[in-house]
mmCIF file as gemmi writes it, N, C-alpha and C atoms, coordinates in Angstrom:
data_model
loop_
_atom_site.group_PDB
_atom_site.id
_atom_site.type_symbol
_atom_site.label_atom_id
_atom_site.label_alt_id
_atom_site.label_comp_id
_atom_site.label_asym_id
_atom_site.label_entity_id
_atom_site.label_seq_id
_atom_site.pdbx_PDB_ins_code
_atom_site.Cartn_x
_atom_site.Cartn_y
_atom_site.Cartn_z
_atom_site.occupancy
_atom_site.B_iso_or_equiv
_atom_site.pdbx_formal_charge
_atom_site.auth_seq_id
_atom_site.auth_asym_id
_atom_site.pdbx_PDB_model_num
ATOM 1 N N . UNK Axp A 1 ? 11.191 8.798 37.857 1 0 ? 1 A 1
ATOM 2 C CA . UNK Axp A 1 ? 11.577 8.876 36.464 1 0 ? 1 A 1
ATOM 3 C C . UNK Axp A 1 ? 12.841 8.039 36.26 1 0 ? 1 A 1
ATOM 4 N N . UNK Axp A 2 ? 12.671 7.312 35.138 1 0 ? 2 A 1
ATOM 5 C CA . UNK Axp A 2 ? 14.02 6.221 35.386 1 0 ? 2 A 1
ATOM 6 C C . UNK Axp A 2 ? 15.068 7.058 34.597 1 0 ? 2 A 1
ATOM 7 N N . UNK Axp A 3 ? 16.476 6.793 34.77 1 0 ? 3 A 1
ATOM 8 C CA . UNK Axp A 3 ? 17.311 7.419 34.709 1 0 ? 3 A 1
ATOM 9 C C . UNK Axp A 3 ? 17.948 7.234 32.74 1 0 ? 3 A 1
ATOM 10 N N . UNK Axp A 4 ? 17.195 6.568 32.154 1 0 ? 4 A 1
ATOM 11 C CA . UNK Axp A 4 ? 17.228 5.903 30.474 1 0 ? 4 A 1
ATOM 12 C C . UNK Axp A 4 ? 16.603 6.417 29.669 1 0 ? 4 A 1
ATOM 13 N N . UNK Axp A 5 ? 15.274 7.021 30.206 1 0 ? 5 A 1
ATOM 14 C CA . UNK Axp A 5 ? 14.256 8.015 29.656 1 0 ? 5 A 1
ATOM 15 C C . UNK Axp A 5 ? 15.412 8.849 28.778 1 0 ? 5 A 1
ATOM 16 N N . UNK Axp A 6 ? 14.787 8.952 27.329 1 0 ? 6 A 1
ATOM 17 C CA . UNK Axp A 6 ? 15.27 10.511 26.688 1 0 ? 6 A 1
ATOM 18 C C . UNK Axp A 6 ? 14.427 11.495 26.69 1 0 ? 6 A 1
ATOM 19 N N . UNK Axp A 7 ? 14.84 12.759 26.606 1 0 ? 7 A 1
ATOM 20 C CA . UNK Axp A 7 ? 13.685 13.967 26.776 1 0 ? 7 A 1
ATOM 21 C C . UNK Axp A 7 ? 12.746 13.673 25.387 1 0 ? 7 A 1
ATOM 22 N N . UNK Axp A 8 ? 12.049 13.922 25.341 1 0 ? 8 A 1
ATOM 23 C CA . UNK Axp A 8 ? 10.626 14.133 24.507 1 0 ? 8 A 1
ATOM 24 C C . UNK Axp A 8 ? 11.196 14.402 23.099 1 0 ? 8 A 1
ATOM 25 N N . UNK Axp A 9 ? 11.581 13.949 22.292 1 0 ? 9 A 1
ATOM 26 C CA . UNK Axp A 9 ? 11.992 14.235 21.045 1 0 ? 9 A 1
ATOM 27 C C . UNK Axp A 9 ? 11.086 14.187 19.528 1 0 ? 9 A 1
ATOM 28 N N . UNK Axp A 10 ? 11.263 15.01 19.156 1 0 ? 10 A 1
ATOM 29 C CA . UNK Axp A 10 ? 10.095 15.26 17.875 1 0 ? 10 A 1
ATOM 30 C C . UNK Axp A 10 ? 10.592 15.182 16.273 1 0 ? 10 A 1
ATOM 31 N N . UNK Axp A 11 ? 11.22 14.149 15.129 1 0 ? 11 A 1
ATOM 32 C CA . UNK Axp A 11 ? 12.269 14.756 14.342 1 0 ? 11 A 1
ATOM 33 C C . UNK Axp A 11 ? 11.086 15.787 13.349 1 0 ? 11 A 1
ATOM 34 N N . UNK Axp A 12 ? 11.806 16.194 12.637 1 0 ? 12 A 1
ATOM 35 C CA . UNK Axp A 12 ? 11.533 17.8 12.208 1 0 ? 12 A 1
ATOM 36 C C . UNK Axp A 12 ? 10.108 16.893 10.896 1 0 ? 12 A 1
ATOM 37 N N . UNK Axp A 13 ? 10.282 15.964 10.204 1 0 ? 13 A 1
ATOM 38 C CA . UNK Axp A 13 ? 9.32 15.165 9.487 1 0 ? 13 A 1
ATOM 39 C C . UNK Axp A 13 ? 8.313 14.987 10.259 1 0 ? 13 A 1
ATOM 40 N N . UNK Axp A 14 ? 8.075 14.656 11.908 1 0 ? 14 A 1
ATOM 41 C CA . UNK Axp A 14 ? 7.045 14.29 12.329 1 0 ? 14 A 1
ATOM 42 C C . UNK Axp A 14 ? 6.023 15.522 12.743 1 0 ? 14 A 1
ATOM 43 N N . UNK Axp A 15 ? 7.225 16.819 12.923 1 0 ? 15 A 1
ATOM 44 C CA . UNK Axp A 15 ? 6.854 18.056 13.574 1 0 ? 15 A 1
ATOM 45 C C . UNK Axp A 15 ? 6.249 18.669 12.032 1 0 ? 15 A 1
ATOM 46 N N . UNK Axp A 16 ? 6.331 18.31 10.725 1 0 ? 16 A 1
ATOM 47 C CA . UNK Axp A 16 ? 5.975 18.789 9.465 1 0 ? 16 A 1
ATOM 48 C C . UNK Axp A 16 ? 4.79 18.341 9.569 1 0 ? 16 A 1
ATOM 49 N N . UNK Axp A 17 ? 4.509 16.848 9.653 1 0 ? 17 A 1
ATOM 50 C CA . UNK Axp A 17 ? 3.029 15.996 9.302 1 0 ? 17 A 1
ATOM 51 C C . UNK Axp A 17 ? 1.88 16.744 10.564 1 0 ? 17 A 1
ATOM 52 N N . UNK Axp A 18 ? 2.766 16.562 11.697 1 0 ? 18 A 1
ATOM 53 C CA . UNK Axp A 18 ? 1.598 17.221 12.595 1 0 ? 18 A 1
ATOM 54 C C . UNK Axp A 18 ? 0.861 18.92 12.696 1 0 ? 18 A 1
ATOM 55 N N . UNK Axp A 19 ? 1.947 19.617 12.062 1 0 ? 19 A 1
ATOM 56 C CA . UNK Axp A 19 ? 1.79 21.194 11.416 1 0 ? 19 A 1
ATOM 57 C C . UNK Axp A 19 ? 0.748 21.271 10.398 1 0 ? 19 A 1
ATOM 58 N N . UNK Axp A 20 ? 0.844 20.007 9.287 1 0 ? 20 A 1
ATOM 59 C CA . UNK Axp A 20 ? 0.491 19.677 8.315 1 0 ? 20 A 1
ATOM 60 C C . UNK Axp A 20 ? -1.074 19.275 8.898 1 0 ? 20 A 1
ATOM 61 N N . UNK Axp A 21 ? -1.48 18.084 9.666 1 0 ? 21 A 1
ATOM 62 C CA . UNK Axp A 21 ? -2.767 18.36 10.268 1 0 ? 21 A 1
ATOM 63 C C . UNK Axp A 21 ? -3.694 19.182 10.954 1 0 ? 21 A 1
ATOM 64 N N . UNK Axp A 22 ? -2.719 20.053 11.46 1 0 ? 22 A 1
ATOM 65 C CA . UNK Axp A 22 ? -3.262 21.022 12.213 1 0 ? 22 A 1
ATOM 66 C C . UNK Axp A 22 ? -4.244 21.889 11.215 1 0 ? 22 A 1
ATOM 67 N N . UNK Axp A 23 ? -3.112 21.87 10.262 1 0 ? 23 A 1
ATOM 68 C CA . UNK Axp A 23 ? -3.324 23.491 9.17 1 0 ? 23 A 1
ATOM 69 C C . UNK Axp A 23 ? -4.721 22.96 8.309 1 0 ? 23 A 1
ATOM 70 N N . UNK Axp A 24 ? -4.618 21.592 7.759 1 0 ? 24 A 1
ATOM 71 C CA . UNK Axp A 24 ? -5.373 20.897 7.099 1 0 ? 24 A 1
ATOM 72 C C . UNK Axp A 24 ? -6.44 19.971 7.76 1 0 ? 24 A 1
ATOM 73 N N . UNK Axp A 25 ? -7.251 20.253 8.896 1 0 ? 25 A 1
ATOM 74 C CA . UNK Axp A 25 ? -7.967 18.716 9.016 1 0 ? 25 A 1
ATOM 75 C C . UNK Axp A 25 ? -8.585 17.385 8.275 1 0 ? 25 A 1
ATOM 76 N N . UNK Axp A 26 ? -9.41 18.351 6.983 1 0 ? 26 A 1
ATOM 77 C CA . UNK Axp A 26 ? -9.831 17.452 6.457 1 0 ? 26 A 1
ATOM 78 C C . UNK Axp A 26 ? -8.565 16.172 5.625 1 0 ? 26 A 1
ATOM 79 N N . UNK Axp A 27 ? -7.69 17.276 5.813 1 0 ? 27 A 1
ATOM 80 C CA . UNK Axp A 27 ? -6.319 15.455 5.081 1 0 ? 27 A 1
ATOM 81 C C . UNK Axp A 27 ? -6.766 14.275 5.146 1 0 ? 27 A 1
ATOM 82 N N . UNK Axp A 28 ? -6.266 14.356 6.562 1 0 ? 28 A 1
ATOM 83 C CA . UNK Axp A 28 ? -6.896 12.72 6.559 1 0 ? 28 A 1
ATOM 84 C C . UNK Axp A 28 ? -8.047 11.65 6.039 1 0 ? 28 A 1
ATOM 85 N N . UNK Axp A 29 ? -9.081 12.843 6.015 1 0 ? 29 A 1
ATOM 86 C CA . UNK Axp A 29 ? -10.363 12.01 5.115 1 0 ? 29 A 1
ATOM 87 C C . UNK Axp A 29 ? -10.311 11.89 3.502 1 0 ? 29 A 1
ATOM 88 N N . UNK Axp A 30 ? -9.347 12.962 3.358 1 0 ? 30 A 1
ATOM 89 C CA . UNK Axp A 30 ? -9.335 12.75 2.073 1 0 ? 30 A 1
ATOM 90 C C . UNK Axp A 30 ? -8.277 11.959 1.471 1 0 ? 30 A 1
ATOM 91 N N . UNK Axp A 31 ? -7.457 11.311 2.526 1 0 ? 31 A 1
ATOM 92 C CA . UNK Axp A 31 ? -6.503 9.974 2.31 1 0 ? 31 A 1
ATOM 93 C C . UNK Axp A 31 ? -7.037 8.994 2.482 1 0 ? 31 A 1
ATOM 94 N N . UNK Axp A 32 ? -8.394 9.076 3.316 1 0 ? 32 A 1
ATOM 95 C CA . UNK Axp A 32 ? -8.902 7.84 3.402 1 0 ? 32 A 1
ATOM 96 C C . UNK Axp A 32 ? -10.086 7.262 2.087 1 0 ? 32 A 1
ATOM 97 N N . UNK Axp A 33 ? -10.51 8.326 1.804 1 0 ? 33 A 1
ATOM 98 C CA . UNK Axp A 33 ? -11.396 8.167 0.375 1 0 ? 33 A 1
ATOM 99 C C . UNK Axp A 33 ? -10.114 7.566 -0.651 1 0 ? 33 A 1
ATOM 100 N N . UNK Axp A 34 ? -9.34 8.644 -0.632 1 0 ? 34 A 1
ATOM 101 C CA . UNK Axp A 34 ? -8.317 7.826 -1.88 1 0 ? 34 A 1
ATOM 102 C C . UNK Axp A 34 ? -7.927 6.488 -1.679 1 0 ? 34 A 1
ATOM 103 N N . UNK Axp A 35 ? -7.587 6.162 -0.882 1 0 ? 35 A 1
ATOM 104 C CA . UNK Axp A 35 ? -7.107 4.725 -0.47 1 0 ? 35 A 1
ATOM 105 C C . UNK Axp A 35 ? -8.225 3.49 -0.573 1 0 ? 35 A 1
ATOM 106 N N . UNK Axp A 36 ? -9.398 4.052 -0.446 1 0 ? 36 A 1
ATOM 107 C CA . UNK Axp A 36 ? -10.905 3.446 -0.284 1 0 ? 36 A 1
ATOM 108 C C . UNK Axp A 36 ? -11.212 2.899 -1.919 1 0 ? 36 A 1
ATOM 109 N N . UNK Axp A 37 ? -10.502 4.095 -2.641 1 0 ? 37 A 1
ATOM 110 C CA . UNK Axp A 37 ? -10.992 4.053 -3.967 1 0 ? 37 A 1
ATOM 111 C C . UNK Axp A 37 ? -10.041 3.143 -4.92 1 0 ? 37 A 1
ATOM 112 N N . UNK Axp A 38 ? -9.075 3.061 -4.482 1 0 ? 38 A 1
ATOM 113 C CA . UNK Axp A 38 ? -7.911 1.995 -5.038 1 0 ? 38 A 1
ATOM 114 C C . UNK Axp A 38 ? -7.392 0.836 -4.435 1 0 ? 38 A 1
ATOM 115 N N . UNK Axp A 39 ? -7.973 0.662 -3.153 1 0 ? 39 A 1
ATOM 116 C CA . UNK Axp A 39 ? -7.018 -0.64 -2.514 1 0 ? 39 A 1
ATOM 117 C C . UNK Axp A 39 ? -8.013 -1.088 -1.587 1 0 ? 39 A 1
ATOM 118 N N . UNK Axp A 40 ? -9.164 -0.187 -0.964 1 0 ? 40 A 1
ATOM 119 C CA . UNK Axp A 40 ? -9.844 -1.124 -0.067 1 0 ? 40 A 1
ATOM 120 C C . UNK Axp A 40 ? -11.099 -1.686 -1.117 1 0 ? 40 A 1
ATOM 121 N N . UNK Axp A 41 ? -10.892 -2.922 -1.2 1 0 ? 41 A 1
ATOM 122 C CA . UNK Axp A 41 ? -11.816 -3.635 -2.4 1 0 ? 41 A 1
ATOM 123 C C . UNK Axp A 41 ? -12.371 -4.833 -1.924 1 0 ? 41 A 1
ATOM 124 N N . UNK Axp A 42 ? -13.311 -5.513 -1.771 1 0 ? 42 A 1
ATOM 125 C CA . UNK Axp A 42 ? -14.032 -6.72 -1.666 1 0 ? 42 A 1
ATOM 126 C C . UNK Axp A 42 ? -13.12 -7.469 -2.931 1 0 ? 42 A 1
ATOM 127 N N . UNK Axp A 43 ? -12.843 -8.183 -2.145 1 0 ? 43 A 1
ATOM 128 C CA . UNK Axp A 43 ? -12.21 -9.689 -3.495 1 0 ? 43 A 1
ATOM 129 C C . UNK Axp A 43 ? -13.255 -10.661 -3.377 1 0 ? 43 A 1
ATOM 130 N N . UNK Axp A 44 ? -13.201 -11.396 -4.475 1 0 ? 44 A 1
ATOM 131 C CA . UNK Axp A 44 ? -14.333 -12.49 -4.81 1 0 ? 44 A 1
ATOM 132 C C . UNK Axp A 44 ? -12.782 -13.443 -5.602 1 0 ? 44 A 1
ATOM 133 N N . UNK Axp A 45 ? -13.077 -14.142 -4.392 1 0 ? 45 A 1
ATOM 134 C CA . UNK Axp A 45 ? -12.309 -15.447 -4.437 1 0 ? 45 A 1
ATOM 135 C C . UNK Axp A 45 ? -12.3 -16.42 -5.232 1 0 ? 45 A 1
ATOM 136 N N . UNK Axp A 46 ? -13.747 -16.558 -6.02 1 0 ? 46 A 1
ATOM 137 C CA . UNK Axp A 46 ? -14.047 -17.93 -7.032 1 0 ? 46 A 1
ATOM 138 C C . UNK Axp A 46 ? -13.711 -17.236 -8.277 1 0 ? 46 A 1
ATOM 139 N N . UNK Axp A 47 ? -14.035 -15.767 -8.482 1 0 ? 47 A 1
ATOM 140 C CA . UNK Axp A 47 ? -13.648 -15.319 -9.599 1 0 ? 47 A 1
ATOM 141 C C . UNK Axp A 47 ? -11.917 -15.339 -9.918 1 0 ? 47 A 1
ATOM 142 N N . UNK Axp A 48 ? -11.343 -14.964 -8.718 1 0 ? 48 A 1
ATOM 143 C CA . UNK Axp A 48 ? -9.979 -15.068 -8.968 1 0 ? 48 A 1
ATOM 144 C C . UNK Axp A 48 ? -9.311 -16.39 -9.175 1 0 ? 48 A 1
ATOM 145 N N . UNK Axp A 49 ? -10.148 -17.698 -8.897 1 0 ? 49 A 1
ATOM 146 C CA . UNK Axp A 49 ? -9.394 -18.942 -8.487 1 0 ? 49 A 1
ATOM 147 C C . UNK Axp A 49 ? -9.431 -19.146 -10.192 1 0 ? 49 A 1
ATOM 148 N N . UNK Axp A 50 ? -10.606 -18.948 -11.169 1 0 ? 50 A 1
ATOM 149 C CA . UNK Axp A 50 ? -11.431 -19.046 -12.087 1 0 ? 50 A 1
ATOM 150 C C . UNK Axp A 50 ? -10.203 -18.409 -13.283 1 0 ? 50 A 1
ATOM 151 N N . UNK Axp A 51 ? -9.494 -16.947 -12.973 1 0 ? 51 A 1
ATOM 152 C CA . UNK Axp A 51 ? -8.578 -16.873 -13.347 1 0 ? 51 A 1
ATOM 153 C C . UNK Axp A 51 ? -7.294 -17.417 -13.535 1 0 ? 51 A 1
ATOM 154 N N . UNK Axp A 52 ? -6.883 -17.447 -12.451 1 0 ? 52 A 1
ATOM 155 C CA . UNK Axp A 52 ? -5.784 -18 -12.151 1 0 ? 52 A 1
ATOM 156 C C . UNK Axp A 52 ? -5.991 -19.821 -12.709 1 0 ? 52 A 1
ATOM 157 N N . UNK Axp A 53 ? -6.81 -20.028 -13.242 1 0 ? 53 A 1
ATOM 158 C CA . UNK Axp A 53 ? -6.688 -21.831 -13.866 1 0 ? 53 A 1
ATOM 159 C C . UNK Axp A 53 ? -6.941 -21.281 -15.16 1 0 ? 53 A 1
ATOM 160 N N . UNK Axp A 54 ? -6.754 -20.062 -15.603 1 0 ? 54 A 1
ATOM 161 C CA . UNK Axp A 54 ? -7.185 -19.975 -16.838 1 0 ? 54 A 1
ATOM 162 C C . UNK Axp A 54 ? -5.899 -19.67 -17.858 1 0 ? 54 A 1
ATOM 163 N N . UNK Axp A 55 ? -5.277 -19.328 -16.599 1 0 ? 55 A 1
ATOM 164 C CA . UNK Axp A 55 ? -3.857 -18.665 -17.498 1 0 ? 55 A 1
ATOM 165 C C . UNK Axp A 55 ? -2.915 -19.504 -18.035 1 0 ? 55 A 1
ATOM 166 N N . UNK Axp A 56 ? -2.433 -19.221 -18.969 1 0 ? 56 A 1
ATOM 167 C CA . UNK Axp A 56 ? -1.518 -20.061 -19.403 1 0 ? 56 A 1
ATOM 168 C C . UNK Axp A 56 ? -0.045 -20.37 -18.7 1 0 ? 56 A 1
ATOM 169 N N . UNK Axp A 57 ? 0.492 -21.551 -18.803 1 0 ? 57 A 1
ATOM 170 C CA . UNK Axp A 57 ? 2.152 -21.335 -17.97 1 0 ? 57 A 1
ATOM 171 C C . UNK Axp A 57 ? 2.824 -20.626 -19.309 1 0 ? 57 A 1
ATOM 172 N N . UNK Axp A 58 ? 3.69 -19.869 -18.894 1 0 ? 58 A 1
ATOM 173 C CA . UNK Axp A 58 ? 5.011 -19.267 -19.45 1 0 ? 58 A 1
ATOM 174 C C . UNK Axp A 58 ? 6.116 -20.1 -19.897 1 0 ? 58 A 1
ATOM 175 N N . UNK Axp A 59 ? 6.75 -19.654 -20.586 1 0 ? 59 A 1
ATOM 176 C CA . UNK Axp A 59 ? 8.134 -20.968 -21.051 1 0 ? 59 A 1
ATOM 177 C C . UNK Axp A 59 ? 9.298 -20.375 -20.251 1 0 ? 59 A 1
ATOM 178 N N . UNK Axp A 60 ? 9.773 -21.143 -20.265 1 0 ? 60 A 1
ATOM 179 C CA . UNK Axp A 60 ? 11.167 -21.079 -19.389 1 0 ? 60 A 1
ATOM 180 C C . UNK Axp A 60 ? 11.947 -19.716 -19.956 1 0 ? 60 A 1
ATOM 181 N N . UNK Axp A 61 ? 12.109 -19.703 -21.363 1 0 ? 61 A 1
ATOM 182 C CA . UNK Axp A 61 ? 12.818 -18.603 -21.746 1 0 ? 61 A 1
ATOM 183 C C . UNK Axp A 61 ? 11.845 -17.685 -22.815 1 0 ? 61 A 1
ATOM 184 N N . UNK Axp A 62 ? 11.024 -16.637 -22.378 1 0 ? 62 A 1
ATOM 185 C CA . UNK Axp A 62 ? 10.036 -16.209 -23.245 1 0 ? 62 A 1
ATOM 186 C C . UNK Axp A 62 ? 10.278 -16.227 -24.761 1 0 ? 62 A 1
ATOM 187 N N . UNK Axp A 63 ? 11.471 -15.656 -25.085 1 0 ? 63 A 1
ATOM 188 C CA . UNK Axp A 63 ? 11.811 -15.308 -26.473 1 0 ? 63 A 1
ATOM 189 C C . UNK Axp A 63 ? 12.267 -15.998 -27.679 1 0 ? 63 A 1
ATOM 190 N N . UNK Axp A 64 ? 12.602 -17.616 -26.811 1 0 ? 64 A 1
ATOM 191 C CA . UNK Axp A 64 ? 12.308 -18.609 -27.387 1 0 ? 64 A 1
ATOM 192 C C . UNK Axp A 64 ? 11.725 -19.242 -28.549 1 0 ? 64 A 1
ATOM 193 N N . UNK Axp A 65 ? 11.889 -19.533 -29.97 1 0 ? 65 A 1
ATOM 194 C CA . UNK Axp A 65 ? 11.029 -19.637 -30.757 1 0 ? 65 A 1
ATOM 195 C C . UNK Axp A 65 ? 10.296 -21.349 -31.158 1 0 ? 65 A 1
ATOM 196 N N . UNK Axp A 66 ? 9.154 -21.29 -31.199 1 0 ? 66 A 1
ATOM 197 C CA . UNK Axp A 66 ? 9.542 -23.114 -31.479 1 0 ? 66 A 1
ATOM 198 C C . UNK Axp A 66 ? 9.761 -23.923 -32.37 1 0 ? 66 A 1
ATOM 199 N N . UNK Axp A 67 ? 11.25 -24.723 -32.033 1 0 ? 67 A 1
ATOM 200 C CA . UNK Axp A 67 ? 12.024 -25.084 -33.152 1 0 ? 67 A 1
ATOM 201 C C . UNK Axp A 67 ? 10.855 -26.66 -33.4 1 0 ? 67 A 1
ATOM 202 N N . UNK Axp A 68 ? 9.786 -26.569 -32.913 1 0 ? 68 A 1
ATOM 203 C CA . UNK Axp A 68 ? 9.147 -27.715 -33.349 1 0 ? 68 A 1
ATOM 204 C C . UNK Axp A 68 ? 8.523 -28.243 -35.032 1 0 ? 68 A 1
């Protein structure tokens, strides 16, 4: 055992989440549906490129009126 090792330490947040799984199994699946349902998404790349040439540029200072 090398002499740098610290004893086994747990802070009291990690000892909550793992209490927290114990008590709850299904958690986790039901973090993974939520996350599934808002952020894991198929992107379609031509549609976005399609956007992004569609938009207009912005003016330097929005509020700007034109003195043209």
């Amino acid at each position: 055992m090398s002499i740098f090792r610290r004893p086994d330490y747990q802070s009291d947040t990690t000892q909550f989440i793992n209490q927290l799984k114990v008590a709850k199994p299904e958690l986790e699946s039901q973090q993974l549906a939520g996350r599934a349902l808002l952020w894991d998404k198929k992107v379609d790349r031509t549609i976005w490129s399609e956007y992004r040439d569609g938009q207009v540029e912005q003016k330097p200072y929005v509020y700007q009126t034109n003195a043209d």
